[in-house]
ROGU-807330 format. One record per residue (C-alpha): residue number from 0; x, z, y. Coordinates in steps of 0.25 Angstrom, whole numbers, always signed. Example, Ala and Ser with C-alpha at 12.3 -4.5 7.8 and 13.67 -1.06 7.14 Angstrom:
// ROGU-807330
[0, [+49, +31, -18]]
[1, [+55, +29, -4]]
//
This chain:
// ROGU-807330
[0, [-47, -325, +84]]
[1, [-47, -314, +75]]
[2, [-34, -308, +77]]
[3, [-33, -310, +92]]
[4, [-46, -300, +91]]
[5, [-38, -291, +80]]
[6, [-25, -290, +90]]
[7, [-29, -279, +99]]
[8, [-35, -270, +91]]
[9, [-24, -269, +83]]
[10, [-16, -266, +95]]
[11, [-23, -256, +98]]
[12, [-22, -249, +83]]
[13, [-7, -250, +82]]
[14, [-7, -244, +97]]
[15, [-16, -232, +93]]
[16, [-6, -229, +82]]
[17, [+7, -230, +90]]
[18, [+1, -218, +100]]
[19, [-6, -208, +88]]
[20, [+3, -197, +87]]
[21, [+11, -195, +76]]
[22, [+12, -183, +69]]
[23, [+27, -175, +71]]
[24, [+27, -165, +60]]
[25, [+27, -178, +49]]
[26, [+38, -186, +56]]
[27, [+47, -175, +60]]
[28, [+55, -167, +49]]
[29, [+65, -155, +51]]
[30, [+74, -152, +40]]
[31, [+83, -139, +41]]
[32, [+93, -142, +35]]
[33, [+101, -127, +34]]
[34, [+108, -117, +44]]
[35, [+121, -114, +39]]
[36, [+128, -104, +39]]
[37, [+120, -95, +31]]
[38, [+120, -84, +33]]
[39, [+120, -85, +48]]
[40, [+127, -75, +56]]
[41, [+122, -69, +68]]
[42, [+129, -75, +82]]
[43, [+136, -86, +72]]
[44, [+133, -100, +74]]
[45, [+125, -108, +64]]
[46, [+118, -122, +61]]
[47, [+105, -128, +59]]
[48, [+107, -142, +53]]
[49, [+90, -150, +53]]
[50, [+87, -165, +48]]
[51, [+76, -172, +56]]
[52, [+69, -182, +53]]
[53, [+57, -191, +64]]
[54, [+49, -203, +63]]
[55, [+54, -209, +74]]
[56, [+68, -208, +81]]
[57, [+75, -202, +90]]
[58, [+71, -189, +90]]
[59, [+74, -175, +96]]
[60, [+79, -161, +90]]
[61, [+80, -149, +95]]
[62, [+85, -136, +89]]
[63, [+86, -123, +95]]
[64, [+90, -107, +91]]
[65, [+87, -98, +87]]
[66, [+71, -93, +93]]
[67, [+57, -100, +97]]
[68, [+61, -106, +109]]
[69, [+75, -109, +103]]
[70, [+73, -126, +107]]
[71, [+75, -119, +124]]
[72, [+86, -111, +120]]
[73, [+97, -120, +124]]
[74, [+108, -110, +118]]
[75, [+102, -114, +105]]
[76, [+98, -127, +106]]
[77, [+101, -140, +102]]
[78, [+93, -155, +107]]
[79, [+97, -168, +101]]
[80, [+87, -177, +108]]
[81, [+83, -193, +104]]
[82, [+98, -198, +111]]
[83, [+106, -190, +100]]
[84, [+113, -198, +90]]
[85, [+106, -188, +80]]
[86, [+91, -191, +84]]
[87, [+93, -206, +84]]
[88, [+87, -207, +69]]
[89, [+74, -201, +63]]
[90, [+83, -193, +53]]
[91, [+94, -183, +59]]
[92, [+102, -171, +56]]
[93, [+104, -161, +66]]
[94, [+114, -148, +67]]
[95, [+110, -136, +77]]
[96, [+122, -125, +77]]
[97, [+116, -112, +84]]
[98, [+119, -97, +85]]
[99, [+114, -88, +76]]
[100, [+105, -78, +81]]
[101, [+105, -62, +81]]
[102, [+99, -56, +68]]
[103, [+88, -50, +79]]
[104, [+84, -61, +86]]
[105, [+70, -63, +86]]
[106, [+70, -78, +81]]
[107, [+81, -83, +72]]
[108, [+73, -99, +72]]
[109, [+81, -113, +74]]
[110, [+71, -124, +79]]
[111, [+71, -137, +77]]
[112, [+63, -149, +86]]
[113, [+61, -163, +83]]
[114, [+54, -175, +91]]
[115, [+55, -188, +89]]
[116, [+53, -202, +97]]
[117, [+39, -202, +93]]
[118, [+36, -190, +98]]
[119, [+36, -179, +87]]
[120, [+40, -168, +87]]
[121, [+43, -156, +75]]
[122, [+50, -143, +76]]
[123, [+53, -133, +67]]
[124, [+60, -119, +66]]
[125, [+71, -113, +56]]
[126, [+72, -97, +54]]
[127, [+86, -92, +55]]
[128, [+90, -81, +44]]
[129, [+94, -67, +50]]
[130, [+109, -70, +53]]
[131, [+119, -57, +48]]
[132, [+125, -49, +57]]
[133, [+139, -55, +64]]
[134, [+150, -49, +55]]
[135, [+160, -40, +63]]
[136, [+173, -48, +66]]
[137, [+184, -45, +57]]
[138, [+197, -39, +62]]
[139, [+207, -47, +63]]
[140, [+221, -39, +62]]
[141, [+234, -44, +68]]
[142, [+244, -47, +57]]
[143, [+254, -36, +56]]
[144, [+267, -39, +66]]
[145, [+279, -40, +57]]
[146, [+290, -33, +65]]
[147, [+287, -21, +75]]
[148, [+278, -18, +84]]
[149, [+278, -10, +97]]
[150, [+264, +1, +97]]
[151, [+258, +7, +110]]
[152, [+265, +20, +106]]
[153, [+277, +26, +113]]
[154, [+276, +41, +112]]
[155, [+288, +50, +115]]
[156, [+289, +58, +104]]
[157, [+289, +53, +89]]
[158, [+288, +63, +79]]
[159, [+287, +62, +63]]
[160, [+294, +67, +50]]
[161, [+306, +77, +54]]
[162, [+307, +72, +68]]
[163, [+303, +71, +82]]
[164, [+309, +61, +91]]
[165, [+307, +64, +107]]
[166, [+310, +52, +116]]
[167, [+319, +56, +129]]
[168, [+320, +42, +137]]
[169, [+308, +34, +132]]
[170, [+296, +36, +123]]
[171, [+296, +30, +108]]
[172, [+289, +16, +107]]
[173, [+284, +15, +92]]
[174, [+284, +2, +85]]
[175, [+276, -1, +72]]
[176, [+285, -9, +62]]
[177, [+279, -24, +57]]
[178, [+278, -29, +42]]
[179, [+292, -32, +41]]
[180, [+303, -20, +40]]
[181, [+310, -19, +53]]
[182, [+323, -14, +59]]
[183, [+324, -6, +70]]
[184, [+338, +1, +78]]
[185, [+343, +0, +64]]
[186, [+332, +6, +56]]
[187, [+324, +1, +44]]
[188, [+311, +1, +47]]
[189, [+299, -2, +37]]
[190, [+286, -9, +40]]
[191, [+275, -5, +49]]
[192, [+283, +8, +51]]
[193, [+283, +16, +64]]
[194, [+295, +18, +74]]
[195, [+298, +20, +87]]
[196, [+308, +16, +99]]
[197, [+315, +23, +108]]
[198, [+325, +17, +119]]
[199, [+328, +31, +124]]
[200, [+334, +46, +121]]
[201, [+326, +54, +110]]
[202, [+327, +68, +102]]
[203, [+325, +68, +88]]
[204, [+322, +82, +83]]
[205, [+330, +87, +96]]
[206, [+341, +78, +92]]
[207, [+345, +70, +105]]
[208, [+346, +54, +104]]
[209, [+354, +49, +116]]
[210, [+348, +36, +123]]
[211, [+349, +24, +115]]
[212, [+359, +13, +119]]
[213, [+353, +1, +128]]
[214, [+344, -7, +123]]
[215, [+342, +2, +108]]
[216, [+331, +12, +104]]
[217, [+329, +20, +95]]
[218, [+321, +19, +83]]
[219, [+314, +30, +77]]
[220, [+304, +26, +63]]
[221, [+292, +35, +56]]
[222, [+295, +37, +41]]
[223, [+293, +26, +33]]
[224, [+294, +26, +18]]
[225, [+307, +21, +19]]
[226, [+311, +31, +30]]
[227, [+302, +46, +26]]
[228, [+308, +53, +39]]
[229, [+307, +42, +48]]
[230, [+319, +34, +55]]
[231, [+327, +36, +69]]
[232, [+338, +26, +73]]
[233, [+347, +17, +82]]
[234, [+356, +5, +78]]
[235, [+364, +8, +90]]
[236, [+375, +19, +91]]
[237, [+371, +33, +98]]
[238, [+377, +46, +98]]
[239, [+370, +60, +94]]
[240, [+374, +72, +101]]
[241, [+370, +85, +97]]
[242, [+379, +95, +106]]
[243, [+394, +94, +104]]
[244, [+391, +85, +91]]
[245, [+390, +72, +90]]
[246, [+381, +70, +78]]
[247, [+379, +55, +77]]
[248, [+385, +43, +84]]
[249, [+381, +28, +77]]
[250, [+368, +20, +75]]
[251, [+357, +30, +71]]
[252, [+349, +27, +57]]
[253, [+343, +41, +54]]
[254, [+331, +41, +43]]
[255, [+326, +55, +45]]
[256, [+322, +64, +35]]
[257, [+310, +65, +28]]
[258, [+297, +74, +33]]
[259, [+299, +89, +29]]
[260, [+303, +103, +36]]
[261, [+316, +97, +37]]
[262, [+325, +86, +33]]
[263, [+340, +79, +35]]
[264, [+345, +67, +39]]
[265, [+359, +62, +32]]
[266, [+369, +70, +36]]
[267, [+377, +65, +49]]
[268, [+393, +62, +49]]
[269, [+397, +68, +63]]
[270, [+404, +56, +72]]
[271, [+418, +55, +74]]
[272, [+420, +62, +87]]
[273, [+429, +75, +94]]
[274, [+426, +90, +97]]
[275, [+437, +94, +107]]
[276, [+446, +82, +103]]
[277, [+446, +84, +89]]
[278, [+440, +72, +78]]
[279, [+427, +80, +72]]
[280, [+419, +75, +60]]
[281, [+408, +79, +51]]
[282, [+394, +80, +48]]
[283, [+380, +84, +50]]
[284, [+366, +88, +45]]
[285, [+354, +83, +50]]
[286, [+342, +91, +46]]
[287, [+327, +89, +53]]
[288, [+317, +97, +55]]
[289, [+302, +99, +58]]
[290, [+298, +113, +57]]
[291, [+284, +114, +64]]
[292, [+285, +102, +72]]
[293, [+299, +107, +78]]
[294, [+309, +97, +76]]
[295, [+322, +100, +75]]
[296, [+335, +96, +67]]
[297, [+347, +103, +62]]
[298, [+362, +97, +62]]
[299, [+370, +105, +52]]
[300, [+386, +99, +58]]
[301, [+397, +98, +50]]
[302, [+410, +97, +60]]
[303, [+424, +94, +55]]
[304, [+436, +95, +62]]
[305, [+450, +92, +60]]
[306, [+458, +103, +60]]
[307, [+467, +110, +72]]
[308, [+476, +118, +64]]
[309, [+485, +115, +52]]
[310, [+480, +119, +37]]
[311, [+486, +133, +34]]
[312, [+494, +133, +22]]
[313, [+489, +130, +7]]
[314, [+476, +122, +14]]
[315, [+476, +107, +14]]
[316, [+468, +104, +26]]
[317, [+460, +114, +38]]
[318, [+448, +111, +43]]
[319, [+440, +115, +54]]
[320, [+425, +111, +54]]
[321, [+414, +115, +60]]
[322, [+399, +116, +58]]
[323, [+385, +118, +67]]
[324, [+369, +116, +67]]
[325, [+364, +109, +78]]
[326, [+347, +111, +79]]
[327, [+340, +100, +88]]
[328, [+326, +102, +89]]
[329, [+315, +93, +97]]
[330, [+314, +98, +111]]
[331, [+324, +108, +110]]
[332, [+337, +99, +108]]
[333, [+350, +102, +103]]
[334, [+355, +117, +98]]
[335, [+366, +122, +90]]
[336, [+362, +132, +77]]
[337, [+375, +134, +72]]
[338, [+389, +132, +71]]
[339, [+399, +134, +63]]
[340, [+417, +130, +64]]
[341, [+426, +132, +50]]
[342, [+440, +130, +53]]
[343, [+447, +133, +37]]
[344, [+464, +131, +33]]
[345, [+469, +130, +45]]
[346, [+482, +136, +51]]
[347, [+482, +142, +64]]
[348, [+497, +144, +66]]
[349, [+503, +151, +52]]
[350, [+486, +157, +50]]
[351, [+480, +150, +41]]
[352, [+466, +149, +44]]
[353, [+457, +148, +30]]
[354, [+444, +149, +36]]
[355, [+438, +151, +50]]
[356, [+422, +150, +53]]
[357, [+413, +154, +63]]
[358, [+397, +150, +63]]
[359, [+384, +151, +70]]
[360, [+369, +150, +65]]
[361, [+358, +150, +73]]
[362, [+346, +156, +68]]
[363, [+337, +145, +60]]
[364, [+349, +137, +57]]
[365, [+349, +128, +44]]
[366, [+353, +131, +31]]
[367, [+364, +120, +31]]
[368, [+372, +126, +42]]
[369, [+380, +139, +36]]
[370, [+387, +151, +44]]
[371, [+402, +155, +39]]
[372, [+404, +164, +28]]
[373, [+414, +173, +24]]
[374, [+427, +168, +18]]
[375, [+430, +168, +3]]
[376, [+435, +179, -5]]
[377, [+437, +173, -20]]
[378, [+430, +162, -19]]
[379, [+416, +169, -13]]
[380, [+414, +174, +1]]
[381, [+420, +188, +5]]
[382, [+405, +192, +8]]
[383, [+393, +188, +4]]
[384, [+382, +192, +13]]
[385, [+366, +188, +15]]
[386, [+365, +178, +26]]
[387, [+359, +181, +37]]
[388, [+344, +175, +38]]
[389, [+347, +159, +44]]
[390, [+337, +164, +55]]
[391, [+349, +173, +59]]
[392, [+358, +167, +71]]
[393, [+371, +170, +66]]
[394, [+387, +168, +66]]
[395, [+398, +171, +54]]
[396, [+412, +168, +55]]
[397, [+424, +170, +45]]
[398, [+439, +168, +46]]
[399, [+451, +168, +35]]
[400, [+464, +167, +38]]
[401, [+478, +166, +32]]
[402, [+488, +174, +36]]
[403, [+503, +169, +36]]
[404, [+508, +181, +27]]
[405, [+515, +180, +15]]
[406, [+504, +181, +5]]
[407, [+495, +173, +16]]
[408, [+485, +182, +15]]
[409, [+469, +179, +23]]
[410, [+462, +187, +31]]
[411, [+446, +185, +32]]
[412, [+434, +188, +40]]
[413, [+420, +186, +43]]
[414, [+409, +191, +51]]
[415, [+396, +187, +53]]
[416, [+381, +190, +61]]
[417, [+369, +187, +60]]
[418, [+356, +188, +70]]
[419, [+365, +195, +79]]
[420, [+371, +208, +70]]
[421, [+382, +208, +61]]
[422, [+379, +203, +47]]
[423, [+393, +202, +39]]
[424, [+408, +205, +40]]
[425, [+421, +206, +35]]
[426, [+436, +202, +30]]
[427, [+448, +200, +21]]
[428, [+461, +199, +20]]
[429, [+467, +191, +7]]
[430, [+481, +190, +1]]
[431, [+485, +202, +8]]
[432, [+498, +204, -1]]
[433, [+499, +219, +3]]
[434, [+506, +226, -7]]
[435, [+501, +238, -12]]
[436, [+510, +243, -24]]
[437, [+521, +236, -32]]
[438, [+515, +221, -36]]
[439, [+501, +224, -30]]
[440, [+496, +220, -17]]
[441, [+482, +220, -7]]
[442, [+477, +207, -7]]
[443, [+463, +208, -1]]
[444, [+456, +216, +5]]
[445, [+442, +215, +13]]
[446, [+429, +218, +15]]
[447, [+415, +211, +20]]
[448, [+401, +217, +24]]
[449, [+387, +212, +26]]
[450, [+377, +220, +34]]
[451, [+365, +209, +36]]
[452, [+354, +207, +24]]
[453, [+361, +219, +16]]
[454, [+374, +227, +16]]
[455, [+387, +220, +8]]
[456, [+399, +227, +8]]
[457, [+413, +220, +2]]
[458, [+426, +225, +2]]
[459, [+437, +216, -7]]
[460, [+453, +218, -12]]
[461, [+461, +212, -19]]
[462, [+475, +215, -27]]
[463, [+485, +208, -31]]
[464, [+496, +210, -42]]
[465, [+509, +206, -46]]
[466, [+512, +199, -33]]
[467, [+499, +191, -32]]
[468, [+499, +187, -47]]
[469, [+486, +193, -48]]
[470, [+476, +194, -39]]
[471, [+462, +203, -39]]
[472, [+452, +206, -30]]
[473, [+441, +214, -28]]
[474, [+428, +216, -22]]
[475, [+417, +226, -19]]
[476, [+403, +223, -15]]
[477, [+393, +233, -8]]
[478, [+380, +226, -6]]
[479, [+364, +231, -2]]
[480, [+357, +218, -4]]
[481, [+344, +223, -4]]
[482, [+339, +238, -6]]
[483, [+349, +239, -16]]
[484, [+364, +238, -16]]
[485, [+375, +234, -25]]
[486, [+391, +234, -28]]
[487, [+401, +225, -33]]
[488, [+413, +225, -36]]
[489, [+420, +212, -39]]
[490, [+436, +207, -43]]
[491, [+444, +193, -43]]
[492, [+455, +191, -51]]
[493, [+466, +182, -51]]
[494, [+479, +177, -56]]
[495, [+489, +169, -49]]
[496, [+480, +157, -44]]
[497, [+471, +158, -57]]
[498, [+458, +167, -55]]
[499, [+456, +176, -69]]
[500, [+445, +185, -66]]
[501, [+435, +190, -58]]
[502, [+423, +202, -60]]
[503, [+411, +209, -53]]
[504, [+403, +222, -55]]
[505, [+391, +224, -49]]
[506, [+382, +237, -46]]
[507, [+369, +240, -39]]
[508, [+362, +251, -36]]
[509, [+354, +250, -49]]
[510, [+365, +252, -57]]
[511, [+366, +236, -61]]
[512, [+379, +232, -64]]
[513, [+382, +215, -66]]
[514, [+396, +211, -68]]
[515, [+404, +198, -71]]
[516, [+418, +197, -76]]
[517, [+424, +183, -77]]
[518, [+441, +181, -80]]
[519, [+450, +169, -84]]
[520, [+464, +169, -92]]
[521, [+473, +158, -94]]
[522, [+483, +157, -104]]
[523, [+491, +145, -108]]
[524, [+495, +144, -96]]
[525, [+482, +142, -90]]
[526, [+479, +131, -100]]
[527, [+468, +140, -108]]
[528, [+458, +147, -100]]
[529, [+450, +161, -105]]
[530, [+436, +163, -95]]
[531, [+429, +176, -98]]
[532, [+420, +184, -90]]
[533, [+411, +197, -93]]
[534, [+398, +200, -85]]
[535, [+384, +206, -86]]
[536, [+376, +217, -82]]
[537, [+371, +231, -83]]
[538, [+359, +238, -77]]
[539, [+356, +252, -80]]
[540, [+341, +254, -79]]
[541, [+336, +247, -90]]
[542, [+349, +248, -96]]
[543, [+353, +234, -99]]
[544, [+368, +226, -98]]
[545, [+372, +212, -102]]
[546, [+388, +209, -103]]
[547, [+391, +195, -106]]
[548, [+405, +189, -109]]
[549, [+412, +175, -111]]
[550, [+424, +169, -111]]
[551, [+430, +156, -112]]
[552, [+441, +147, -114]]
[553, [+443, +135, -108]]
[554, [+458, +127, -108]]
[555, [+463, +120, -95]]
[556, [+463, +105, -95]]
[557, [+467, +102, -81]]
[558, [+458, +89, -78]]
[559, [+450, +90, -87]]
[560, [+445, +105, -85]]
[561, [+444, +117, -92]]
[562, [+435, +115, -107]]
[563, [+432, +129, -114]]
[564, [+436, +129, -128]]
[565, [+429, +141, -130]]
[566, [+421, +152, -127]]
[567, [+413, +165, -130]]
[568, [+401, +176, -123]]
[569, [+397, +188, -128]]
[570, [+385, +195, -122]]
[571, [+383, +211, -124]]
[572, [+371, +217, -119]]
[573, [+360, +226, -120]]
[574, [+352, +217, -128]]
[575, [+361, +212, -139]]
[576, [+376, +206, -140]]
[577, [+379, +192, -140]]
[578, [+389, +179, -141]]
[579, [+392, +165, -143]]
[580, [+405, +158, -143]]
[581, [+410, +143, -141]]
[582, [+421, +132, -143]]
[583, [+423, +118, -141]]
[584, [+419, +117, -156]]
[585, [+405, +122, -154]]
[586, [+397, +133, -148]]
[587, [+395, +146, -157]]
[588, [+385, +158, -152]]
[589, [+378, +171, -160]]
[590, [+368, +179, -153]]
[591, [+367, +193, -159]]
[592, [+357, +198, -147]]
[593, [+350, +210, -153]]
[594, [+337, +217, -148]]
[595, [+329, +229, -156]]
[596, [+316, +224, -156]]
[597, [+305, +234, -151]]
[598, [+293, +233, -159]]
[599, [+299, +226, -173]]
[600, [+312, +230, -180]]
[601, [+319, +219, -180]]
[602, [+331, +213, -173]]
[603, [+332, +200, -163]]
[604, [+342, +190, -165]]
[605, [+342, +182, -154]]
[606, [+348, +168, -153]]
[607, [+350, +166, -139]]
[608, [+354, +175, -129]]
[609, [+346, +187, -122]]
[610, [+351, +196, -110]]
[611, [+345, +208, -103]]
[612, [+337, +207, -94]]
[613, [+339, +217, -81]]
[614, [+335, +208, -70]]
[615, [+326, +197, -69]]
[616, [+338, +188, -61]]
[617, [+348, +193, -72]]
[618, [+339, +190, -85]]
[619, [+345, +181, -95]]
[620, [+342, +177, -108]]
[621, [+340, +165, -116]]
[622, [+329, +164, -127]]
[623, [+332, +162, -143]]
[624, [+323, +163, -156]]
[625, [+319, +176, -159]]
[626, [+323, +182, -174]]
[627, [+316, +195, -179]]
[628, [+325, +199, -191]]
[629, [+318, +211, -197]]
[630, [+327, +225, -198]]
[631, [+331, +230, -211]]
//
């Protein structure tokens, strides 16, 4: 009876208890677990990894980014409700990935909400650090190509070192090389160097390229290290024309000279080819040139010939060449600076031709093209004048010829002008053969003057004796090389074929006399040979004079030359007097070399060798040690 009246009051206790609330903030935790990664990067994406744990499952989270209403943001939101398979248990780890905000956002927070089946309900915030800034992207370069690549570039003219290329038919497309060397119309080109392609006509300096054949270009390269003046080429055959000249005809594979005023390329052989049916060969200089930015280039030519005419008597072989200068010059093209034709030993019926020449210069033109000069008189030019200035147009020409006489004698002349007036002249006629008296005759006799860049005068002779046996000649100087003036007298002597001796005396209009005497005997039949020879100098005002002798003798040992067995000088002068001799046993010298001193009595002996002094180009003298031997 008791317990049926205990039953619904019972009841109604457990009943209470079931609906009192219950409190959330005890039964509900929120753990953060970390936000990784750290340090955050602003507009990166990161992650929020939270434990939760409820009294009573299932349960809801929510968690939202990155401000106070972040749980309505559905861009930054994330809702696992009671259905999802990680809310089915009162314990659960959860992972929320989300954007990492601006460094100047307002609110940096994450927000995390819980509630579970028996109603609770918990949230908690997390604070964000301040993110760093979003570094800049790094570059990220191409590798380098390994063989060439073609640039934006194509310009018309290309223009470095010595030279200036200038397209006609099509501009020059320019490549970059790649890591690896590359080969291009026949041309060596290293790494990462610059070079250009043309399929058309170009000038170089002036110099015309015809167009290339089909399907070929030509290469042009900047310097290298390999290459200091740059590269031009073609692997296939072309032809270069400069006027009536053939200059190259082949593949081209031209390394171009280094950067300066001026430079050469290797000199060219001409091409086989024909000037009025006849073969032709020979050779020519390259030289380019950049003087303030005008490029040009000179081709000094070399032409040989073979010859029309038959080799007059006593020569082996004529020849007839010929020589020019041929200037091209960027925009200006192709001119002629000079020219020159040499015809020597050569027979025009019974005349023999020594030596015919004829030459032009153009004013500016280079030092390695050279006019004609007058022929040889003993072995040194009949005349000998001051050129002209090179900035002088100017032509020369000389002739010898032989005569067919019995004593075959040559006649010579010469002329030349320079900058349009008359600069030099004169002739010659040689082995003459004229008798005069009994066993002597005229052998020579000419004459030669000069008129530009001071007055020279010449007149020459020669005799000979005991029907030609022996032979002299003579000549006579008149000179004003500069205010002053001077005469020489000079003589050539020989025997037979064998020259013996030869002398020349000197005056000017100081007074100043300077002379040389030089003579050769041969005895034994030519097999001992006796050198000796005399020269000096003597100038009146102060009075001083030097007067050195020598002689030698030497033996003839065909093939193996001409050894001096001995030989001897003597110098008298106005100093002091001196000697040494020598032999093939040793050398033996004594130097008595006297001066009185001026402010010590005593004499100088002087071991060594001291001359006067008139001049400062004719000084001479040689140091020794200095004895004072007191005077008794």
């Amino acid at each position: 009876m008791r317990a049926s009246c205990l039953s619904p009051v019972l009841f109604v206790v457990v009943l209470l208890g079931l609906l009192a609330p219950a409190s959330a903030s005890a039964e509900i935790e929120i753990l953060n677990r970390g936000i990784a990664p750290a340090p955050l990067v602003e507009g990166t994406e990161a992650a929020i990894n939270v434990d939760v744990q409820v009294d009573q499952a299932p349960y809801i989270v929510e968690l939202g980014c990155c401000g106070a209403d972040s749980l309505d943001s559905p861009a930054q939101r994330l809702i696992l409700d009671e259905t999802s398979p990680e809310t089915q248990r009162t314990t659960g780890s959860h992972r929320f990935t989300f954007t990492v905000p601006a460094a100047t956002a307002a609110d940096r927070i994450i927000t995390v909400r819980v509630s579970d089946s028996s109603g609770a309900s918990k949230k908690v915030t997390f604070a964000l650090d301040i993110p760093t800034p979003v570094p800049p992207p790094v570059p990220v370069e191409p590798p380098e190509p390994q063989g060439p690549t073609r640039q934006s570039a194509c310009p018309p003219v290309v223009t470095f070192g010595l030279v200036r290329a200038r397209s006609t038919g099509s501009c020059w497309q320019q490549f970059k090389a790649g890591t690896n060397p590359t080969r291009q119309a026949g041309l060596d080109i290293e790494p990462r160097a610059t070079f250009y392609e043309t399929r058309g006509g170009f000038t170089l300096n002036g110099i015309p390229f015809p167009a290339p054949p089909s399907g070929t270009s030509y290469v042009l390269v900047e310097p290298t290290s390999s290459a200091r003046g740059g590269q031009v080429g073609i692997d296939r055959t072309i032809t270069l024309d400069l006027g009536p000249i053939t200059l190259f005809r082949g593949p081209i594979r031209f390394q171009l000279p280094a950067p300066g005023s001026n430079g050469k390329l290797a000199a060219l052989n001409l091409p086989a080819g024909t000037l009025g049916g006849l073969q032709v060969g020979g050779s020519a200089e390259v030289i380019f040139r950049n003087s303030g930015g005008r490029f040009s280039t000179s081709f000094p030519v070399q032409v040989t010939l073979p010859s029309i005419f038959k080799p007059f008597p006593g020569s082996d072989r004529g020849s007839v060449t010929g020589a020019t200068e041929i200037r091209t010059e960027d925009g200006r093209g192709v001119s002629v600076d000079g020219g020159r034709i040499q015809i020597e030993n050569v027979a025009i019926g019974k005349v023999g031709l020594k030596q015919f020449c004829i030459s032009y210069m153009s004013a500016g033109v280079s030092r390695s093209f050279s006019a004609c000069q007058p022929p040889d008189l003993n072995g040194a030019p009949a005349v000998s004048c001051n050129p002209p200035s090179r900035q002088l147009e100017r032509f020369d020409a000389s002739v010898l010829v032989q005569l067919p006489l019995p004593s075959r004698p040559s006649l010579g002349a010469y002329a030349g002008i320079a900058g349009g007036r008359f600069s030099y002249a004169g002739g010659f006629v040689d082995d003459a053969g004229i008798p005069l008296v009994a066993g002597v005759a005229l052998e020579r006799v000419g004459f030669g003057v000069c008129v530009q860049n001071g007055l020279v005068l010449r007149g020459d002779g020669g005799l000979s004796f005991a029907r030609g046996l022996v032979r002299g000649d003579a000549s006579l100087t008149y000179a004003e090389p500069g205010r002053g003036f001077f005469l020489e007298a000079a003589a050539f002597m020989r025997v037979a074929t064998i020259p013996v001796g030869n002398g020349r005396v000197r005056v000017d209009n100081t007074g100043f006399v300077d002379f040389d005497l030089n003579a050769q005997m041969r005895l034994g039949g030519g097999f001992l040979i006796v050198n000796g020879g005399v020269g000096g100098f003597i100038q009146p005002s102060p009075f001083l004079f030097s007067m050195d002798g020598r002689i030698q003798v030497c033996i003839e040992l065909g093939i193996f030359g001409q050894p001096c067995i001995a030989q001897a000088s003597v110098t008298v002068s106005s100093i002091g007097v001196g000697g040494c001799a020598g032999t093939f046993a040793g050398d033996f010298s004594a130097f008595f070399f006297w001066q009185q001193p001026r402010e010590r009595q005593a004499l100088r002996l002087r071991p060594g060798l001291r001359l006067p002094e008139p001049r400062a180009d004719r000084a001479a003298q040689t140091g020794g040690r200095e004895l004072l031997v007191p005077r008794a």
